[in-house]
C-alpha positions, 0 to 999 in steps of 0.5 A: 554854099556862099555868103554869110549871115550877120547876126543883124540878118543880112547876107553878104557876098562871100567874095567879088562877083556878079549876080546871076539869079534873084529868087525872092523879092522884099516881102517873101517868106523864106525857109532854112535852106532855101535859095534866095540868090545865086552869084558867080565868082571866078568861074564858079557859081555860088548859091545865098541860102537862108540860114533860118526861117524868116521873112525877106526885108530887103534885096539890094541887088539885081541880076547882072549886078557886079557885088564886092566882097562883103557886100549886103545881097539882102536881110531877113527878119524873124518871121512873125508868129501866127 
């Protein structure tokens, strides 16, 4: 597992790399441990999954994006009770 959540629900690059994989777009509902973006750095793949269940606000990265570390990939929010 790579990158880490902030309390303000943003997932950051665990280090410097390039973005392999995009699976969710703005607006996607998402489970805990679903796997949202997939990054490469130094020769390994590293897999962004979601640490709860919630609902993708934002993406800022595209596939073939070159990130830096600590970079936002993207944010959730608390999905909304229906």
């Amino acid at each position: 597992d790579g990158g880490s959540a902030t309390s303000s629900g943003a997932y950051t690059a665990p280090m410097p790399g390039k973005i392999v994989k995009v699976m969710v777009s703005k607006g996607d509902q998402v489970e805990e441990g679903q796997t949202m973006i997939i990054m490469e750095a130094m020769k390994m793949e590293h897999v962004i999954k979601a640490s709860r269940d919630g609902v993708v606000s934002a993406v800022s990265v595209e596939v073939d994006d070159f990130v830096e570390d600590s970079q936002t990939l993207c944010s959730l929010e608390q999905a909304e009770d229906v």
